[in-house]
C-alpha positions as CSV (number, residue, x, y, z in Angstrom):
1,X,-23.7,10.0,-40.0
2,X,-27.5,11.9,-39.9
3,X,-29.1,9.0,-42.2
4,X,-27.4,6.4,-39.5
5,X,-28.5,8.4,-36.6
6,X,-31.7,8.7,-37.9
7,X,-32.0,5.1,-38.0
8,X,-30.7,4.6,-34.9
9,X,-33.8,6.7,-33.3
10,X,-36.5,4.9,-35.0
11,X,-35.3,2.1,-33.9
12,X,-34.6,2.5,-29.7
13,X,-35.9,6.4,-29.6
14,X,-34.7,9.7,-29.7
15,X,-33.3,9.8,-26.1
16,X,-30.7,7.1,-26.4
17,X,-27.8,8.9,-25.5
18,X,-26.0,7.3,-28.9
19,X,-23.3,9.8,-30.4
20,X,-23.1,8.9,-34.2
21,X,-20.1,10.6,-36.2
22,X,-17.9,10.1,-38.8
23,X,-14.0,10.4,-37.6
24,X,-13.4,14.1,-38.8
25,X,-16.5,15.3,-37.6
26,X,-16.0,13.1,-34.0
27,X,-12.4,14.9,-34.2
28,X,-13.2,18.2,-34.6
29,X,-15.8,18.0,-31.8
30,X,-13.2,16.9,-29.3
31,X,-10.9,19.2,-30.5
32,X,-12.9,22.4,-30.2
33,X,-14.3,21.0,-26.6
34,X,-10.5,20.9,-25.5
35,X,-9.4,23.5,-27.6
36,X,-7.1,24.9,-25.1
37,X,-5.3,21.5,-24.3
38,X,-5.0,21.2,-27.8
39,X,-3.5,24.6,-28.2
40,X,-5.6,26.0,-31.0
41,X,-7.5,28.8,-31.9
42,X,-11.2,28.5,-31.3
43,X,-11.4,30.1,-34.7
44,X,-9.5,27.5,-36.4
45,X,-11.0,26.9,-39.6
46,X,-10.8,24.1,-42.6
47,X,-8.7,24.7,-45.0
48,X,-10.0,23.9,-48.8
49,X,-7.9,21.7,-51.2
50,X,-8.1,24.6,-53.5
51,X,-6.4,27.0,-51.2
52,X,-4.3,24.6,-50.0
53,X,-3.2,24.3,-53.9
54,X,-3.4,28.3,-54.5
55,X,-0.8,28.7,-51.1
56,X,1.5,25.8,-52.8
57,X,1.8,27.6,-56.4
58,X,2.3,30.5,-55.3
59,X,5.3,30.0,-52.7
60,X,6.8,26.9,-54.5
61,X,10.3,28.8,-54.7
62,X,10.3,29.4,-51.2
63,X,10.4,25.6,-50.0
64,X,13.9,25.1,-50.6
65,X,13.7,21.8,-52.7
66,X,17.0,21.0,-53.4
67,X,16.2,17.6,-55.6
68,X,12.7,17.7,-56.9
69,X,12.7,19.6,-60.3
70,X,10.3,22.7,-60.6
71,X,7.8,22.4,-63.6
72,X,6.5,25.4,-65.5
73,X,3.1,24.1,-64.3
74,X,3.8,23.5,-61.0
75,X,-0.3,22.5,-60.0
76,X,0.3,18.7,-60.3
77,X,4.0,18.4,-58.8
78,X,1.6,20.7,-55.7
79,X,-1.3,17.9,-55.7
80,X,1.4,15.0,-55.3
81,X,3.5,16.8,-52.5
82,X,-0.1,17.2,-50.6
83,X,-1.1,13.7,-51.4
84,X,2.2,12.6,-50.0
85,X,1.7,14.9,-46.7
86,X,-1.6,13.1,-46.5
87,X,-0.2,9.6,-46.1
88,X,2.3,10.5,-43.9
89,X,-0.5,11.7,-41.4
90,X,-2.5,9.0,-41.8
91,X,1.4,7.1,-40.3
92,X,1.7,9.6,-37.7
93,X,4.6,11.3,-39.3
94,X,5.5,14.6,-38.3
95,X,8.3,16.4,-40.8
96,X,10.9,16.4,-37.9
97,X,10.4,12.3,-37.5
98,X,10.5,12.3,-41.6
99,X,14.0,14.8,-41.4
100,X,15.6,12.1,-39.0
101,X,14.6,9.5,-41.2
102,X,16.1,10.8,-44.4
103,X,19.3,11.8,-42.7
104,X,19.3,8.4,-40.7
105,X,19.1,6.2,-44.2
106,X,21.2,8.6,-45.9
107,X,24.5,7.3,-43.7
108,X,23.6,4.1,-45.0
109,X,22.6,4.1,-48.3
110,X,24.9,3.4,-51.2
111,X,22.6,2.9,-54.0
112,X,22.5,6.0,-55.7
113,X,18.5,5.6,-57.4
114,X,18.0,5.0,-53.4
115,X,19.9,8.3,-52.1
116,X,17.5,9.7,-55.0
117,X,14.6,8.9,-53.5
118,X,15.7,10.2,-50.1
119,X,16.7,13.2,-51.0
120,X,13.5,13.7,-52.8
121,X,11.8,12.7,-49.3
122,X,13.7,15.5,-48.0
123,X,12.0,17.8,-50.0
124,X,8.9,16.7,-49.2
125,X,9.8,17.1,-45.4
126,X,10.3,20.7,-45.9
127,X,7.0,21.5,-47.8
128,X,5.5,19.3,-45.2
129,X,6.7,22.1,-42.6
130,X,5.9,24.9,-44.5
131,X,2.6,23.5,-44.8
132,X,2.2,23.2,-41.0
133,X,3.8,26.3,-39.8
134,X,1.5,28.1,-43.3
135,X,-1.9,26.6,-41.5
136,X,-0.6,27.3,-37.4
137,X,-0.3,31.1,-38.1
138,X,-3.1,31.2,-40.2
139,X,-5.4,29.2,-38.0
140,X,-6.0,26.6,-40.2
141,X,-6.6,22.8,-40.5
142,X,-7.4,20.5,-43.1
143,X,-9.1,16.7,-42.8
144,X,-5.8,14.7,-41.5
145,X,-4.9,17.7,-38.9
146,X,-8.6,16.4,-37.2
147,X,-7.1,13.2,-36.9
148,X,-3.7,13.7,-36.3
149,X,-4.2,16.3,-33.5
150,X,-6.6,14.2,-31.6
151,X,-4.1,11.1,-31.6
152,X,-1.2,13.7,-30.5
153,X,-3.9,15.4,-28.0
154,X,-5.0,12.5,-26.5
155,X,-2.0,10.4,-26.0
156,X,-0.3,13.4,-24.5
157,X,-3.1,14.5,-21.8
158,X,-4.2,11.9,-19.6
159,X,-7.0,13.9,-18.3
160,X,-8.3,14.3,-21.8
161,X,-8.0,11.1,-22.8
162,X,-9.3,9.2,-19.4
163,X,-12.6,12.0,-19.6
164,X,-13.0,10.7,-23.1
165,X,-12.7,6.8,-22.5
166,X,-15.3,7.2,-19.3
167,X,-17.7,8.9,-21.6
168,X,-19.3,5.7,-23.5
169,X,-20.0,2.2,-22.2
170,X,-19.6,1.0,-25.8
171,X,-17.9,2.0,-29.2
172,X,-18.9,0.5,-32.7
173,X,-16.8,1.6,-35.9
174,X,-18.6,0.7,-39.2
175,X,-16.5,0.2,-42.4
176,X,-13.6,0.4,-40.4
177,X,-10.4,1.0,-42.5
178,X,-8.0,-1.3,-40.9
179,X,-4.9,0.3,-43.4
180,X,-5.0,3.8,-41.9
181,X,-2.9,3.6,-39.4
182,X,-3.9,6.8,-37.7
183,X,-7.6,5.7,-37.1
184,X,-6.5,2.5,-35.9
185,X,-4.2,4.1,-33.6
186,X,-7.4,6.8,-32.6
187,X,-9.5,4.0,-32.0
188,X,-7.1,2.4,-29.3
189,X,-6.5,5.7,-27.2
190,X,-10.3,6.5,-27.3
191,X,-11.8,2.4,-26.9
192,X,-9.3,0.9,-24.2
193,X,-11.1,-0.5,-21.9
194,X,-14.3,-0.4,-23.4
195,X,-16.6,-3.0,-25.5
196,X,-15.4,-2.2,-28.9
197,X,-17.0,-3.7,-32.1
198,X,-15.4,-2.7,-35.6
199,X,-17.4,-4.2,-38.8
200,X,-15.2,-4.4,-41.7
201,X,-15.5,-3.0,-45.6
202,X,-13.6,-5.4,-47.7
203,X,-12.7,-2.9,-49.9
204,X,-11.0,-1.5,-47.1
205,X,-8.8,-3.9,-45.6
């Protein structure tokens, strides 16, 4: 974002009244600015992949899984619960929407390698709430809170998100990544309205 900025300036001047960002960073701007609508601490801090390991390992028994098997070594089965947590915030899932969805299928379902695979899901909505509640009382956040809080934040507020939209004439999103579902959604509550360009990555789309 500094090297495109920097461009930006020696091209139209320093005084242009561009914002240049990358989402996270754009994200955790808004977020601290409306900290309070938002409901977090102003000393909310990021949360490192290695902590958010060490936290996993050590309180692995105290998730409750009921269907995913515990290895002696737990540090992988840790890295593919938090890679699944990722994707579901880049959906928008929260672990209440993914508990309703387990229980919901699990009515229907009468394939037993699908019941499997639910009741593994299952699991992985209650380390996804652990996770959460772990990070709220320890004022933490990691890379998809930034985006998941300013989607939740600005589709709840009106006056937040109306402030926001006034704010820039225009809005251009390079390598836009038209598969995360959670930018695309960002990009909609922050750009209605406005003239909004989005250049693709084709390795992105």
């Amino acid at each position: 974002a500094g090297e495109m900025e920097e461009r930006i300036e020696n091209r139209i001047g320093e005084s242009s009244g561009i914002t240049v960002s990358t989402f996270h960073s754009y994200c955790n701007d808004l977020l601290k600015e409306f900290s309070l609508y938002a409901g977090i601490n102003q000393g909310t801090r990021l949360i490192s992949q290695e902590h958010s390991h060490v936290w996993g390992i050590n309180n692995i028994d105290s998730f409750g899984f009921e269907n995913i098997a515990i290895p002696n070594r737990p540090y992988d089965l840790i890295t593919s619960l938090l890679e699944g947590v990722s994707q579901l915030h880049d959906h928008l899932v929260r672990p209440q929407e993914l508990q309703e969805y387990v229980k919901r299928e699990l009515d229907k379902a009468v394939d037993e390698e699908e019941r499997d695979e639910l009741l593994k899901l299952a699991d992985l909505a209650r380390f996804f709430e652990h996770y959460q509640e772990y990070k709220r009382n320890h004022n933490f956040m990691d890379y998809d809170d930034m985006i998941t809080m300013t989607c939740w934040l600005l589709e709840s507020n009106d006056v937040v998100r109306n402030q926001i939209r006034n704010r820039d004439d225009y809005v251009l999103v390079d390598e836009f990544q038209d598969t995360n579902y959670a930018q695309l959604y960002l990009i909609n509550l922050i750009a209605d309205g406005t003239n909004l360009t989005c250049v693709a990555d084709d390795d992105q789309c």
